[in-house]
C-alpha positions as CSV (number, residue, x, y, z in Angstrom):
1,X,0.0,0.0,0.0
2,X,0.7,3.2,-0.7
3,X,0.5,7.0,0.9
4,X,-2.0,9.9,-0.8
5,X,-1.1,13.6,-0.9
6,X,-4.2,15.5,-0.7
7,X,-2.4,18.2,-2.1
8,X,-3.6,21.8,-2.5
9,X,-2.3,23.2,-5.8
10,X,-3.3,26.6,-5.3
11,X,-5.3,28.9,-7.1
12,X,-4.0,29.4,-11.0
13,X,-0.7,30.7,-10.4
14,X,2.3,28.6,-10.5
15,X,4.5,30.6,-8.2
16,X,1.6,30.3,-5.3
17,X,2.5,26.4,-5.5
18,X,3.9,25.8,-1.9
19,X,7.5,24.2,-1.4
20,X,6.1,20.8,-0.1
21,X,3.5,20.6,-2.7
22,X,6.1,20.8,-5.0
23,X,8.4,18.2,-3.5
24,X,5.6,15.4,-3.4
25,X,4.7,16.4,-7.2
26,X,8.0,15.4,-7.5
27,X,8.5,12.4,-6.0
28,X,5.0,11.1,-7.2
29,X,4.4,7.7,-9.4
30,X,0.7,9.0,-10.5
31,X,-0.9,12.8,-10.0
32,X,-4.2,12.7,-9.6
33,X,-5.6,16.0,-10.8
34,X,-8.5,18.1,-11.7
35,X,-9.7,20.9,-13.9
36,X,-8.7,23.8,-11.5
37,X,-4.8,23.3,-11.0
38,X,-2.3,24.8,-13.2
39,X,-1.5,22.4,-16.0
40,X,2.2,23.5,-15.8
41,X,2.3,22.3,-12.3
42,X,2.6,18.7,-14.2
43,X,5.6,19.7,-15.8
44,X,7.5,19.1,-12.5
45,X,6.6,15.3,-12.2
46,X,9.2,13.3,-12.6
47,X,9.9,10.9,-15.9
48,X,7.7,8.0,-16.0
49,X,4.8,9.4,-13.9
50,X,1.8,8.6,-14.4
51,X,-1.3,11.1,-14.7
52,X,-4.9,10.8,-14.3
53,X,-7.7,13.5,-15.3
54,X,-10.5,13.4,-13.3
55,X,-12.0,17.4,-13.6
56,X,-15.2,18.8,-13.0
57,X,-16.4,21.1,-16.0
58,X,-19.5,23.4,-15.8
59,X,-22.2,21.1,-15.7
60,X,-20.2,18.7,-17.0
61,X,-18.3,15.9,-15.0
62,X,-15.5,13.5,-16.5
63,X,-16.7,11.2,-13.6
64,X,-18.7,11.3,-10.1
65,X,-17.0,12.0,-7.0
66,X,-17.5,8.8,-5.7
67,X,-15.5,6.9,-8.7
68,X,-13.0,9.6,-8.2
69,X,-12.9,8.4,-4.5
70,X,-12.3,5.0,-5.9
71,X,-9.5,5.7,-8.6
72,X,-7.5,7.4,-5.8
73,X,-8.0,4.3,-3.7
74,X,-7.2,1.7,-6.4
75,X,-3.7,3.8,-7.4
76,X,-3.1,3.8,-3.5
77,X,-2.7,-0.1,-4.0
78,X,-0.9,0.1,-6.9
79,X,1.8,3.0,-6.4
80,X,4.3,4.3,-3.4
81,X,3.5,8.0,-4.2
82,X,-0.1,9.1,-5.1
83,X,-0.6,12.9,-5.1
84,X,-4.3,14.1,-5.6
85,X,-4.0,17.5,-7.1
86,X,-6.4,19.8,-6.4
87,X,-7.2,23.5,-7.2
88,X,-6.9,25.9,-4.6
89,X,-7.0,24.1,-1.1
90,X,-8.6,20.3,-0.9
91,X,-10.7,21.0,2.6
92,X,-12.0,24.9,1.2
93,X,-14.9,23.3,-1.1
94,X,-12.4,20.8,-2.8
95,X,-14.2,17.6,-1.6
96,X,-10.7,16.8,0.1
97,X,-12.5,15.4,3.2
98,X,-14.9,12.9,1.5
99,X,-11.5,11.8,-0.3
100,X,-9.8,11.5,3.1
101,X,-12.9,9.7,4.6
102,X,-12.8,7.5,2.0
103,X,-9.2,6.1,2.2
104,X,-9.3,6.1,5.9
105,X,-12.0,3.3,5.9
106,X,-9.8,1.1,3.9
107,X,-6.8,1.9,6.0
108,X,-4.9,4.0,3.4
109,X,-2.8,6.3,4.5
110,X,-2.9,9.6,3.6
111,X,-1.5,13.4,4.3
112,X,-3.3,16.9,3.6
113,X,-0.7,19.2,2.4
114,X,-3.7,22.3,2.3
115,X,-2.9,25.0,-0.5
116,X,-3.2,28.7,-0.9
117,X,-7.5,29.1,-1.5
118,X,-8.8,31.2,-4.2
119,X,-10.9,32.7,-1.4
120,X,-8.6,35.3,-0.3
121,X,-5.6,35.3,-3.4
122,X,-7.9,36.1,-6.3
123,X,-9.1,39.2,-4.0
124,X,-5.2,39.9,-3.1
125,X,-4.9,39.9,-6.9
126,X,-7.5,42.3,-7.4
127,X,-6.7,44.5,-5.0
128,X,-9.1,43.3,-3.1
129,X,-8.1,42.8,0.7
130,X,-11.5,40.4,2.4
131,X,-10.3,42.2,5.7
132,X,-9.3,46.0,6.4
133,X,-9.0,48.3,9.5
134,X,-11.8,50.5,9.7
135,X,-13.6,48.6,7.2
136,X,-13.8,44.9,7.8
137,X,-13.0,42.9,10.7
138,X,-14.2,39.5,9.6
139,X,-15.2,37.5,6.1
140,X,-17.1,34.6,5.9
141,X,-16.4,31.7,2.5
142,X,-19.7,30.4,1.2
143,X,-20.1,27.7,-1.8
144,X,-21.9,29.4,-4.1
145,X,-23.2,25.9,-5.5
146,X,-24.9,23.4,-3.9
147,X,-25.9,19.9,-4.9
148,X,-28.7,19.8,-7.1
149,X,-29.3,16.5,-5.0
150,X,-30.9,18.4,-1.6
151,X,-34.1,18.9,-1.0
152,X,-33.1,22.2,0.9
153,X,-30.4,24.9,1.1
154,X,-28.2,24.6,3.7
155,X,-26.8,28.5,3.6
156,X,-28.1,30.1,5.9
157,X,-29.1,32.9,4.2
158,X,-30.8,35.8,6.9
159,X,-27.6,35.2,9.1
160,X,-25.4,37.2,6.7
161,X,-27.0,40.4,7.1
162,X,-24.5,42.2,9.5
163,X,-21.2,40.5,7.2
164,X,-18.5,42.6,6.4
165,X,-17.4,40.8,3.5
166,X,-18.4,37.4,1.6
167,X,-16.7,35.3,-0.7
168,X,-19.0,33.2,-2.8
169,X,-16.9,30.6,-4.6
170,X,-18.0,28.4,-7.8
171,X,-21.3,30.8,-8.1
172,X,-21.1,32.7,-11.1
173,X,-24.1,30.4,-12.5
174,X,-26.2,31.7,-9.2
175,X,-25.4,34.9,-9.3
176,X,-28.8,35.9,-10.0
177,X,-29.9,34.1,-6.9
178,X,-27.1,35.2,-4.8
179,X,-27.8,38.9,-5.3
180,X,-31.3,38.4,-5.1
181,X,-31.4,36.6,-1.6
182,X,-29.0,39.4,-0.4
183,X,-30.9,42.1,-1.4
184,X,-34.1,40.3,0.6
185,X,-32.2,39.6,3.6
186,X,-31.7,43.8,4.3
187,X,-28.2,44.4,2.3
188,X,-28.7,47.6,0.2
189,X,-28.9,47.6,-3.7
190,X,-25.9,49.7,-4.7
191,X,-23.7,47.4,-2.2
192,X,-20.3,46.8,-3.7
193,X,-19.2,43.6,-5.0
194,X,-17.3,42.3,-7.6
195,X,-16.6,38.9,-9.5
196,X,-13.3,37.7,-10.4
197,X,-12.9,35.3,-13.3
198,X,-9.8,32.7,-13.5
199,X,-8.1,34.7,-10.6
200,X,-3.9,35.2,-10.0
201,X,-3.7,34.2,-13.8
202,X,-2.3,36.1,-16.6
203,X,-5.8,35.8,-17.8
204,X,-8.1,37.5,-14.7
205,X,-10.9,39.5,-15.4
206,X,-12.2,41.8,-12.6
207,X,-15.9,43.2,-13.0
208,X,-16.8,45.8,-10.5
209,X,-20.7,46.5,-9.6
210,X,-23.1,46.6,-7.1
211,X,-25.9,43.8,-6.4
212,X,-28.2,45.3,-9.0
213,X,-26.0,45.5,-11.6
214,X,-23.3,42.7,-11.5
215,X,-25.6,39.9,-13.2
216,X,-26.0,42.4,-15.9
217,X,-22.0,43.1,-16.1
218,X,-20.9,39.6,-15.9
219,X,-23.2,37.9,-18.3
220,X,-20.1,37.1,-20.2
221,X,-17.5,36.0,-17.9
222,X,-16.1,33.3,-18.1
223,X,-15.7,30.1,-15.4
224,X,-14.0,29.8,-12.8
225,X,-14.6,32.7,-11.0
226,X,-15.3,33.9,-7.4
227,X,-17.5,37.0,-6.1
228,X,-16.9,39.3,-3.5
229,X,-19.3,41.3,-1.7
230,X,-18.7,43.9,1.0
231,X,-17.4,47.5,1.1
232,X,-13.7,46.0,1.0
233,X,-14.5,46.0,-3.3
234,X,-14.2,49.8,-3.1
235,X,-10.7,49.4,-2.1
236,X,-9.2,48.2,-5.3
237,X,-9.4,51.3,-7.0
238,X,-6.3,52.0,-4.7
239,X,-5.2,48.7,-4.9
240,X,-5.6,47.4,-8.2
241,X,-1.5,46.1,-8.3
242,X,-2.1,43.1,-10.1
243,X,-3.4,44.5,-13.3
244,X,-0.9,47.9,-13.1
245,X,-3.7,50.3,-12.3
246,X,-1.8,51.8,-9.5
């Protein structure tokens, strides 16, 4: 038997890989990986290893989580080194705990090395700070997709009325919805927020608005992407490093 890396590859860019993520990459017999890590990451796997695609597409997935869960476990038997690679960090909304459940029942053993989330770098790279004196003191990470499976929401909804800022990841499908139940729940109309698509890569898109406007101004955006809402958004017009607008 082998050992899995749940390893967190961080959220698009290469240089936010950390050091022991990138040392297990190396020393790995198969890589594991999905749609959100940086395909370049695979470039530092040694010769002969081998590499499995198992992403998650919008709407579209290459398999279910639960024969992912087995292909992790069946390469655990077969190989020394098994890294599962995995956008962002693998217990922030990467499924990294049902993966870790599931090898600890067959008595795999297994290590989390967690990775930089997209939660608070693709802000950073906006110029986007989800906390700041005098303006926020605490933010709160929401999925901003649920399974279609349940027969209710779990997001509790009226209890982010007082928030300072949220970060809605893997919602830009439900924005309509998102803005909509934040609007009901007391937060003003001309609240700032903002949607970052394919943050801290050479390709990011930043779209500024308010909650009436942004599903009008991000029609066209393209997956993945993250939103932001809270007055923190107002900062990046001092901020805005990332993209040279300081």
């Amino acid at each position: 038997m082998g050992k899995v890396y749940l390893t967190g590859a961080g959220p698009g860019d290469i240089e936010l890989l950390t050091l022991k993520a990138l040392r297990v990459i190396k020393e790995a017999d198969v890589v594991i990986y999905d749609r959100l890590a940086n395909p370049d990451i695979l470039k530092e796997a040694k010769s002969g290893c081998e590499f499995v695609y198992v992403g998650k597409e919008d709407g579209r997935h290459i398999m279910p989580q639960d024969d992912i869960n087995e292909v992790i476990y069946q390469n655990s038997l077969k190989y020394e080194n098994v890294v599962r690679l995995k956008g962002g960090d693998p217990f922030v909304f990467g499924r990294g705990g049902e993966e870790a459940l599931y090898l600890h029942e067959r008595g795999i053993r297994f290590e989390v090395i967690p990775g930089i989330t997209s939660s608070i770098s693709a802000p950073a790279y906006a110029g986007i700070p989800v906390t700041h004196r005098g303006v926020a003191v605490s933010f709160r990470v929401v999925t901003g997709h649920e399974s279609p499976h349940k027969k209710e929401s779990q997001i509790p909804w009226e209890t982010f009325k007082t928030d300072d800022t949220i970060v809605f990841l893997m919602g830009l499908h439900n924005l309509p919805k998102i803005s909509r139940k934040l609007i009901q729940i007391g937060k003003s109309e001309d609240y700032p927020c903002a949607v970052i698509s394919k943050g801290t890569t050479k390709d990011q898109i930043v779209v500024v608005g308010t909650l009436k406007d942004i599903v009008e101004k991000t029609k066209d955006l393209p997956t993945p992407a993250l939103i932001v809402v809270g007055k923190v958004v107002e900062l990046r017009k001092q901020l805005d490093w990332f993209e040279g607008n300081v």
